[in-house]
ROKOL-408120 format. One record per residue (C-alpha): x, y, z. Coordinates in steps of 0.1 Angstrom, whole numbers, plus 5000, padded with zeros to 4 digits. Layout:
<atom X="X" Y="Y" Z="Z"/>
...
END
This chain:
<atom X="5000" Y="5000" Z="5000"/>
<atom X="5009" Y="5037" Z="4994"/>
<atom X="5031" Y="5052" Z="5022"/>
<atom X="5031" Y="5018" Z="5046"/>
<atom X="5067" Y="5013" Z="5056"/>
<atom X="5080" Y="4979" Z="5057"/>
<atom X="5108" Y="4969" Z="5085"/>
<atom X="5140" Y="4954" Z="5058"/>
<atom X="5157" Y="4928" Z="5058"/>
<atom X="5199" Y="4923" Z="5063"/>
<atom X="5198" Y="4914" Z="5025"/>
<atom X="5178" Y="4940" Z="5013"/>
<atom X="5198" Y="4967" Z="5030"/>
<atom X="5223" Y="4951" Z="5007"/>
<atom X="5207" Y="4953" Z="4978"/>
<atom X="5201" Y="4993" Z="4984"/>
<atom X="5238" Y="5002" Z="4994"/>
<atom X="5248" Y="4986" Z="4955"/>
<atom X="5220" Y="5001" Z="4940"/>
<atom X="5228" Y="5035" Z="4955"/>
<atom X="5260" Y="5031" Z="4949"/>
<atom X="5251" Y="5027" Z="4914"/>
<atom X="5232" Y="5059" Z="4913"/>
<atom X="5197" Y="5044" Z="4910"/>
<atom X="5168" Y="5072" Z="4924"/>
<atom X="5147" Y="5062" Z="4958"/>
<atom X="5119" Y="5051" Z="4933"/>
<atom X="5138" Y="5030" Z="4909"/>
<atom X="5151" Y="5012" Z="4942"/>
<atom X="5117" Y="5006" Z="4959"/>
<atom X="5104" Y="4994" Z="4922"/>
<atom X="5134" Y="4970" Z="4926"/>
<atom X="5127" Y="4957" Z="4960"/>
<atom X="5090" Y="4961" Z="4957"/>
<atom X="5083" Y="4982" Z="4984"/>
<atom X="5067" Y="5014" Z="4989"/>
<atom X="5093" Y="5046" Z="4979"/>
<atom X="5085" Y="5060" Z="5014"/>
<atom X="5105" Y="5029" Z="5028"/>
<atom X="5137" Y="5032" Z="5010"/>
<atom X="5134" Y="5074" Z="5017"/>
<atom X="5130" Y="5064" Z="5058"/>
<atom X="5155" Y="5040" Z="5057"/>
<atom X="5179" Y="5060" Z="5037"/>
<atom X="5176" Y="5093" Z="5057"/>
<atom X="5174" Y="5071" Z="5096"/>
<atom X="5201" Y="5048" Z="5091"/>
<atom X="5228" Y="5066" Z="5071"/>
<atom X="5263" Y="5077" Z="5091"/>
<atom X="5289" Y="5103" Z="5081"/>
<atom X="5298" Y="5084" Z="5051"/>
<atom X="5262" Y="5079" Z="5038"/>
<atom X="5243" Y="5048" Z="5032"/>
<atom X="5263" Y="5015" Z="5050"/>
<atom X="5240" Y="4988" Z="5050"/>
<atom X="5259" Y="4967" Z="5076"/>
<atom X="5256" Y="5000" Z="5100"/>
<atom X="5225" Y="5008" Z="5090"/>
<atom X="5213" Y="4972" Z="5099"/>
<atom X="5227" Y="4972" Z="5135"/>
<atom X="5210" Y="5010" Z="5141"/>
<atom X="5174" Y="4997" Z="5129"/>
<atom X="5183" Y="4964" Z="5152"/>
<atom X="5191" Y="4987" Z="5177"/>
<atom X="5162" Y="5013" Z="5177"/>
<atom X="5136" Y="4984" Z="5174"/>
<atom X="5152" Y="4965" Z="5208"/>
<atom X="5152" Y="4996" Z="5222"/>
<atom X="5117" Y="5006" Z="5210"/>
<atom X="5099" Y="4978" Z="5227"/>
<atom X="5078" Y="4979" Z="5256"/>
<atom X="5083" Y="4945" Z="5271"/>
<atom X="5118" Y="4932" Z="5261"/>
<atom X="5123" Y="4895" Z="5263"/>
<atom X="5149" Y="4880" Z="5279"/>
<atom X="5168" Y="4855" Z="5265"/>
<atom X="5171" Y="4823" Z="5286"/>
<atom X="5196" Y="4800" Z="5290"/>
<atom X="5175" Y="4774" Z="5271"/>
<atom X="5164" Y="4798" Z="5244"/>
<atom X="5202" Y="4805" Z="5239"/>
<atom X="5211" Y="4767" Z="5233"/>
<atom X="5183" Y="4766" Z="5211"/>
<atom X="5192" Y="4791" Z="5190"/>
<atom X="5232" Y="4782" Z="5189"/>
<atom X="5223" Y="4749" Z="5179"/>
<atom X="5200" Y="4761" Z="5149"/>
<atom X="5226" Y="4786" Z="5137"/>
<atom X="5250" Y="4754" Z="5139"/>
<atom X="5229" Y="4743" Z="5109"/>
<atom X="5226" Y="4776" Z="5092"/>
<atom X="5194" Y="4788" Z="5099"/>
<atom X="5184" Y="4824" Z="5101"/>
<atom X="5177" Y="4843" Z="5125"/>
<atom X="5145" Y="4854" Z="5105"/>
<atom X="5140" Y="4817" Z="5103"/>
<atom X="5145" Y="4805" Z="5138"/>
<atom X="5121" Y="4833" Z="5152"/>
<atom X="5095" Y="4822" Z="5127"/>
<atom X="5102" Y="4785" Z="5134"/>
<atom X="5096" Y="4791" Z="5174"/>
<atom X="5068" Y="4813" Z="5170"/>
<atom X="5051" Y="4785" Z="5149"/>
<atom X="5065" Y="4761" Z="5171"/>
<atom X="5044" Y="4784" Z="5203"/>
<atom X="5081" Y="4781" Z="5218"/>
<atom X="5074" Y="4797" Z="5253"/>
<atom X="5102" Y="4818" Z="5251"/>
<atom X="5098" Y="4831" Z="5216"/>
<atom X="5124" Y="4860" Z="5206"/>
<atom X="5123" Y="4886" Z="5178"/>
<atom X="5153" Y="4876" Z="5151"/>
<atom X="5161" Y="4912" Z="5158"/>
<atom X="5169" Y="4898" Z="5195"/>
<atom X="5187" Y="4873" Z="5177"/>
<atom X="5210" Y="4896" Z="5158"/>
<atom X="5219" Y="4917" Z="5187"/>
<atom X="5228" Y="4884" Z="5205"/>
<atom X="5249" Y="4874" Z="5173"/>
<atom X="5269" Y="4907" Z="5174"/>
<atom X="5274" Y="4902" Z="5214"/>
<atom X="5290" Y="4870" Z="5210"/>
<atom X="5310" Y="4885" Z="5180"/>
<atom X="5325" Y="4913" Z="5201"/>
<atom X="5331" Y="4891" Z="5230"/>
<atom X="5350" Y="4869" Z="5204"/>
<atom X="5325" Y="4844" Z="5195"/>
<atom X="5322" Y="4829" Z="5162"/>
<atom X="5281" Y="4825" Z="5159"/>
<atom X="5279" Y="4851" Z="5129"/>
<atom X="5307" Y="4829" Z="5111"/>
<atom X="5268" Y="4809" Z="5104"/>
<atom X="5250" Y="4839" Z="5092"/>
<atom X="5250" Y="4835" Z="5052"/>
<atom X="5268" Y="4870" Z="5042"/>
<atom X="5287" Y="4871" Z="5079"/>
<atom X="5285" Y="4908" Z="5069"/>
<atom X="5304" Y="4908" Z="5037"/>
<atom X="5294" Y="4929" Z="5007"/>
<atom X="5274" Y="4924" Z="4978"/>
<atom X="5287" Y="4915" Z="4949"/>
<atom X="5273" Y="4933" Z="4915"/>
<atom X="5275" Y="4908" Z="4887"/>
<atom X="5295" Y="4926" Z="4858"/>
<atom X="5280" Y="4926" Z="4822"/>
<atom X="5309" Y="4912" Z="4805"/>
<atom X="5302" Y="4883" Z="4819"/>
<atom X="5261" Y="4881" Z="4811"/>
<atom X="5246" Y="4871" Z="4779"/>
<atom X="5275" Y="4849" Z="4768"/>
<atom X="5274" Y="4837" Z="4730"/>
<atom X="5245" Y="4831" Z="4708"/>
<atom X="5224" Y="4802" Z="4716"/>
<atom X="5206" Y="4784" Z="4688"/>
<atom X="5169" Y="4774" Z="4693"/>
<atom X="5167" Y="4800" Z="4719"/>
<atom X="5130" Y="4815" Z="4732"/>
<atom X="5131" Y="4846" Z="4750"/>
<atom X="5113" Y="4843" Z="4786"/>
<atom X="5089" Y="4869" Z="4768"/>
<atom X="5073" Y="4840" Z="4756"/>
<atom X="5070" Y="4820" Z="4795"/>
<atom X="5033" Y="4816" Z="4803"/>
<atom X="5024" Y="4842" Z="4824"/>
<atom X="5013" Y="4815" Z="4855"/>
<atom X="5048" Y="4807" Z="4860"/>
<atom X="5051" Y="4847" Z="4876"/>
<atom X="5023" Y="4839" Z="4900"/>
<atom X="5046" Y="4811" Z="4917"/>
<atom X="5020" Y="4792" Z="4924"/>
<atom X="5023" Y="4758" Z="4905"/>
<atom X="5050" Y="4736" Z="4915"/>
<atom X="5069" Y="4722" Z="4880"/>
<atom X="5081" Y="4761" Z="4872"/>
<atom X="5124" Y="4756" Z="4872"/>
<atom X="5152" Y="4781" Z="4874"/>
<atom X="5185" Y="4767" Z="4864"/>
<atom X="5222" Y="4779" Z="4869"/>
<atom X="5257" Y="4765" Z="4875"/>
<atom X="5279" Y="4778" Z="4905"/>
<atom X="5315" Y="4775" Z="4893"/>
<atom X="5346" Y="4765" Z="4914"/>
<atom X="5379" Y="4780" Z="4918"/>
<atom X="5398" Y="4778" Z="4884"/>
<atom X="5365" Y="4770" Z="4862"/>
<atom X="5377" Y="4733" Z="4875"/>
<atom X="5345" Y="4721" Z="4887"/>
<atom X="5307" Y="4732" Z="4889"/>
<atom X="5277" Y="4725" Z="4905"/>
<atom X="5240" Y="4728" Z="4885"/>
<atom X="5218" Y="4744" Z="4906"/>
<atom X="5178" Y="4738" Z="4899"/>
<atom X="5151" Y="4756" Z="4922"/>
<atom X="5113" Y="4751" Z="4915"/>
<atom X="5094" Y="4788" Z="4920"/>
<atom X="5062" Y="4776" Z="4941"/>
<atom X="5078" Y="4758" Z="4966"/>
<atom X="5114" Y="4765" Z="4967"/>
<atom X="5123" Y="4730" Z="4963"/>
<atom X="5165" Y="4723" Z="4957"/>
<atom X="5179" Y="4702" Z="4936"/>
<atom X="5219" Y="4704" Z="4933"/>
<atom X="5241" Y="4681" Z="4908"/>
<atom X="5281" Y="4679" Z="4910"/>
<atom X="5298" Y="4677" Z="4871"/>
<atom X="5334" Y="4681" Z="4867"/>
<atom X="5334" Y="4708" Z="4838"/>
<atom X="5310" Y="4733" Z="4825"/>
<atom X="5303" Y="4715" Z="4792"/>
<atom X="5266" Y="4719" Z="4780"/>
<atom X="5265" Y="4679" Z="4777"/>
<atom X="5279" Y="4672" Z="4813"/>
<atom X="5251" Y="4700" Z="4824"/>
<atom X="5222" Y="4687" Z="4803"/>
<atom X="5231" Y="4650" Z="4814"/>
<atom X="5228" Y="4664" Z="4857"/>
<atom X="5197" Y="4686" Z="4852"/>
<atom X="5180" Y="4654" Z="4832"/>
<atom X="5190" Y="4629" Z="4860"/>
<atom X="5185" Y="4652" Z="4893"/>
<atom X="5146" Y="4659" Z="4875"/>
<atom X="5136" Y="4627" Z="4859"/>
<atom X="5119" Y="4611" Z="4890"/>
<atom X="5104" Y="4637" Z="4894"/>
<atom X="5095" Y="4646" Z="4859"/>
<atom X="5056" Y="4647" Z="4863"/>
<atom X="5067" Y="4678" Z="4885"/>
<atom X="5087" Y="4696" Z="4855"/>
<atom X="5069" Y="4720" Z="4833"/>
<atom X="5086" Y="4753" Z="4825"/>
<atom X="5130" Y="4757" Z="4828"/>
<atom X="5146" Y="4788" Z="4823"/>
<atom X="5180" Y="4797" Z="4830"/>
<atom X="5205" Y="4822" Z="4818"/>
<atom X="5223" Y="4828" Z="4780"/>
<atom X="5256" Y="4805" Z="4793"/>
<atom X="5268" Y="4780" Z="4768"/>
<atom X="5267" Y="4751" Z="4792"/>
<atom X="5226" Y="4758" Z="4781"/>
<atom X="5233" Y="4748" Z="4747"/>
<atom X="5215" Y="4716" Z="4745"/>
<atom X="5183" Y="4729" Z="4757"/>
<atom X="5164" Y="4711" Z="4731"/>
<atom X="5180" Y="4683" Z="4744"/>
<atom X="5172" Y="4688" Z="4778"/>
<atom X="5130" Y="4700" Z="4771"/>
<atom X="5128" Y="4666" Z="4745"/>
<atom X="5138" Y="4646" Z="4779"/>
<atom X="5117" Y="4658" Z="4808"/>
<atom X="5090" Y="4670" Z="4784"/>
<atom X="5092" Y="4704" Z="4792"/>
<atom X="5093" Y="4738" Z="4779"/>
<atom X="5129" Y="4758" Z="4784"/>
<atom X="5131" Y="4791" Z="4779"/>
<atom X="5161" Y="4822" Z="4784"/>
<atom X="5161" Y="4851" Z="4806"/>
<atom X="5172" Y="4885" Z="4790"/>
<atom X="5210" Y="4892" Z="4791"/>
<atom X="5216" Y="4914" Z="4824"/>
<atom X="5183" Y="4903" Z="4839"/>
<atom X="5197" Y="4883" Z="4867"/>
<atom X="5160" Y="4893" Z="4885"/>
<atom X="5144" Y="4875" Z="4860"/>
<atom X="5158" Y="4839" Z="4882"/>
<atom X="5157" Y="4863" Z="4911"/>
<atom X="5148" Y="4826" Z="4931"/>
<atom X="5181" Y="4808" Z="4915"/>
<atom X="5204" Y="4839" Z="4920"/>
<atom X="5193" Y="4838" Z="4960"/>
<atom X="5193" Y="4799" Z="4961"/>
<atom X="5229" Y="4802" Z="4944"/>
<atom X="5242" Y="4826" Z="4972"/>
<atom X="5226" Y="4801" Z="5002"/>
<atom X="5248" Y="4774" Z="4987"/>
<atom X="5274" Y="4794" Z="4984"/>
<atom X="5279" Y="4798" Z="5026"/>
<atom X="5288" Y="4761" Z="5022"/>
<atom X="5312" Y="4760" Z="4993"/>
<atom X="5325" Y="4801" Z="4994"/>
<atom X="5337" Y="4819" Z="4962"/>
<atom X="5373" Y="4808" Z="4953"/>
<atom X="5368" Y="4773" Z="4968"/>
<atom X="5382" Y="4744" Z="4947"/>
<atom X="5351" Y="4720" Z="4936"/>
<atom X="5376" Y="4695" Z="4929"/>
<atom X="5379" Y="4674" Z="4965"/>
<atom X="5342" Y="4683" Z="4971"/>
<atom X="5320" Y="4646" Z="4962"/>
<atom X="5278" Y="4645" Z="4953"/>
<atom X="5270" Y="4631" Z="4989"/>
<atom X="5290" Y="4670" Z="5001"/>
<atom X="5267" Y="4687" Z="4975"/>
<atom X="5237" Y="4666" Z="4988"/>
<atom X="5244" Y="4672" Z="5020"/>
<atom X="5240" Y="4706" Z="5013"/>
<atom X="5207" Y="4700" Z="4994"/>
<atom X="5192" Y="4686" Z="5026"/>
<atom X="5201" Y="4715" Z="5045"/>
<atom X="5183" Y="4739" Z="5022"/>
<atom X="5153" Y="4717" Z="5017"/>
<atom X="5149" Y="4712" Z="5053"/>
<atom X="5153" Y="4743" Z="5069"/>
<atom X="5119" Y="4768" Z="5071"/>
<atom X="5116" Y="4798" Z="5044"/>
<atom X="5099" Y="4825" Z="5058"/>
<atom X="5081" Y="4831" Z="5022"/>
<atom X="5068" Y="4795" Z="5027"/>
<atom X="5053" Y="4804" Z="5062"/>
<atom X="5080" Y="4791" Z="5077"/>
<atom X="5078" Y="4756" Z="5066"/>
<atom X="5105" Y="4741" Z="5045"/>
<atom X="5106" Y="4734" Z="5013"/>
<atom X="5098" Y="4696" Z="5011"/>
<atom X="5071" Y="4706" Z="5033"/>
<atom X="5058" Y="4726" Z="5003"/>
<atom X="5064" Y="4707" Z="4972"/>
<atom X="5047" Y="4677" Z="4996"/>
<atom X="5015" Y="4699" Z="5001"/>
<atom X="5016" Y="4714" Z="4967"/>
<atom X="5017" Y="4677" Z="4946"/>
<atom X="5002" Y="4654" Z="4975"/>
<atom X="5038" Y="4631" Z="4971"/>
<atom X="5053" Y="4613" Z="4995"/>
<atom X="5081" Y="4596" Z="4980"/>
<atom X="5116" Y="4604" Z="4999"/>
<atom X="5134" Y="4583" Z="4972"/>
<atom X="5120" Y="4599" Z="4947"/>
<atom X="5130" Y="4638" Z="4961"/>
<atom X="5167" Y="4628" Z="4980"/>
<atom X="5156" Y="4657" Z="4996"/>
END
């Protein structure tokens, strides 16, 4: 609505300190974000320091103001504290563990504000709990054009063409598709996410070729190829055997714009939750599929807040009424 204000997130203050940086207007920003311009202009103008717009300060002042803001200020106990060290062991959220415990009716429920400021606590006192959180308050990095859009792919259809249901995120069977590179190109891992209900799917292949990447995304989806209806990735050559790919699992593929990473806005995020496992620069080459599927049941197990705070096996269950844990490997 007009002029509501929406409390941000850690990873949306993110997103505004690069777009600012970049020069983008308050209203370009809250069209980016999808919020109301009145949010970015308050957040902008309460959190900034002397040297403008930091979103890691200006996510520890909001933290702060809110604690500070509240009438009746819960205590962490000694109980809620084990709790929530032992879901941060498993990379959880904050944001997710509040959610999880308020679904939960955990008597001792917290605010994942609270749960930051205990985070930063333990940091200063020389605690290593924020080494769990997924940025650990590292920057953003902007993906640079050069590297969008690479080569001409034949067969290609533009995302123009996508049904428009597969927006809604609705409909389970509606996949994103990427590849997350190790250090030295030696190495990648093909990274599927299904729209509706977040759903993971990760596949180990020892080069980027578009054969070694058709033959994982065709494996990791075939038992569950009832469940497969749209794919769209980015313009990468490992992409090239799409027909290949659509003939298989009987299902439409299709190409996001070059420099329109928001277009797999879901993969992108997906891609940067599996990077807190295997980091940027990390060789893929001692890493095995039972490490990367380890990894997939961490992410399909752990509670989204978009899903309501159920996790994403949770969600593709209820979405396609299947129960079949061989099936998923989830």
């Amino acid at each position: 609505m007009p002029g509501d204000y929406h409390h941000l997130t850690y990873e949306k203050r993110c997103q505004i300190y690069i777009l600012k940086k970049r020069g983008d207007s308050d209203r370009m920003i809250s069209n980016e974000l999808g919020v109301d311009r009145s949010t970015i202009y308050r957040e902008t103008k309460r959190n900034s320091g002397k040297k403008g717009y930091r979103f890691k300060q200006a996510h520890e002042k909001a933290l702060k103001r809110r604690a500070s803001a509240s009438k009746s200020p819960k205590k962490m106990t000694a109980e809620t504290k084990v709790l929530i060290d032992n879901k941060l062991n498993f990379q959880w959220s904050p944001e997710q563990i509040a959610g999880w415990m308020k679904n939960q009716s955990f008597t001792n429920y917290v605010s994942y504000e609270t749960i930051y400021l205990y985070i930063w606590k333990d940091k200063r006192k020389g605690g290593f709990l924020y080494k769990n959180l997924r940025r650990r308050g590292k920057k953003y990095n902007k993906r640079r054009h050069e590297n969008a859009g690479r080569g001409y792919i034949p067969g290609r259809i533009d995302i123009d063409q996508r049904p428009a249901i597969v927006e809604e995120k609705e409909r389970v069977g509606d996949w994103e598709l990427d590849t997350i590179i190790g250090a030295n190109h030696k190495g990648a891992i093909v990274s599927l996410v299904d729209r509706a209900s977040k759903l993971t799917k990760l596949f180990k292949v020892p080069a980027k070729t578009s054969k070694l990447v058709a033959g994982a995304i065709i494996d990791s989806l075939s038992p569950i190829r009832d469940f497969v209806i749209t794919l769209t990735s980015d313009n990468g050559k490992e992409f090239a055997d799409h027909c290949v790919i659509s003939k298989e699992l009987k299902a439409d593929f299709f190409f996001a714009r070059p420099y329109h990473s928001w277009e797999r806005g879901l993969n992108e995020h997906t891609n940067g939750l599996v990077r807190q496992y295997f980091p940027k620069g990390s060789s893929f080459e001692k890493i095995s599929q039972n490490d990367v599927e380890r990894v997939q049941k961490l992410l399909n197990n752990r509670p989204r807040k978009v899903l309501g705070f159920r996790t994403p096996i949770e969600a593709f269950k209820e979405k396609t009424f299947i129960n079949q844990i061989v099936a998923l490997q989830c």
